[in-house]
Every structure is written in C-alpha cells, then in structure tokens.
N, C-alpha and C positions, 0 to 999 in steps of 0.2 A: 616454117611449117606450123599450121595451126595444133593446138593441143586437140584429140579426140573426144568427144564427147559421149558417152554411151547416147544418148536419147536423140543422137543423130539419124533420121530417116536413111541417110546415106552410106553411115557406117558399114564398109566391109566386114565380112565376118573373121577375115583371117584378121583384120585389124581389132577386131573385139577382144579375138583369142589371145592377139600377144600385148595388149594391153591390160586386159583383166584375165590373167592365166587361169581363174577361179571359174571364170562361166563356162568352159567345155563342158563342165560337169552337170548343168543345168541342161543342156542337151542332151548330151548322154541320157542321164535320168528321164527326160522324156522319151528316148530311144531316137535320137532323131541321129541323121549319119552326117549331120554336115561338117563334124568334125573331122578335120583330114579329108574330105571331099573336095576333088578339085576345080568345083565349082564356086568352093565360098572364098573367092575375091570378090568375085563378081554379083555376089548374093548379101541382101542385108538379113535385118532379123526381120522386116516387112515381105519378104522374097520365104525367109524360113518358116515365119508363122503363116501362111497362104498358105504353103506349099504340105505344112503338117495338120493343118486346120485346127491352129492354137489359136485364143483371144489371145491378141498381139500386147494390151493393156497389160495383162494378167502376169505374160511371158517376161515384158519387158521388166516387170517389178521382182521376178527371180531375178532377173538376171542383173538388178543394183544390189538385190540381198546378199548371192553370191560375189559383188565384185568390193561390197562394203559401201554402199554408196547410198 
C-alpha cells in the first residue's frame, strides 16, 4: 500500500482524517460538516472546497500547517 500523500487530488477525506488527526479542526473552523459526514470516503478536499466555495490553494495550505507539513 502506497504511503498517502496530503496534496493528492484523490485523497479521501476519511483518509485525511485518520492520517493527519490535526485537519478536522481546519474544517470545523471553517464550519464545514464534512467531518463525520458519510459522504467523505467518497469526497476529496477538491469535492470539499467546490462544494463550500473555498480557494482550494489557500485551503490546502491550512490544512499542511495543521498536519505539520
């Protein structure tokens, strides 16, 4: 099994979560529900940010600060 990558297009979100436990909190913070939604297997952060009308850029750079990265 390949190691995850945060800045994978493809990356699940439930995979996000249990690899960087630190980024729920970067959602939350924006009020976004995909935490716990039983949508996010199936959803990246490309699916999240559309979907909340975040720059995906912007998002994705929380969410290395939150993971340490």
């Amino acid at each position: 099994m390949k190691q995850a990558k945060i800045d994978d297009p493809d990356l699940p979100l439930t995979l996000l979560f249990k690899v960087w436990p630190q980024t729920p909190a970067v959602f939350i913070r924006h009020r976004m529900l995909c935490y716990g939604c039983p949508i996010a297997p199936f959803h990246t952060i490309i699916d999240a940010c559309r979907e909340y009308d975040l720059d995906e850029q912007d998002f994705r750079a929380e969410l290395r600060a939150a993971a340490g990265l």
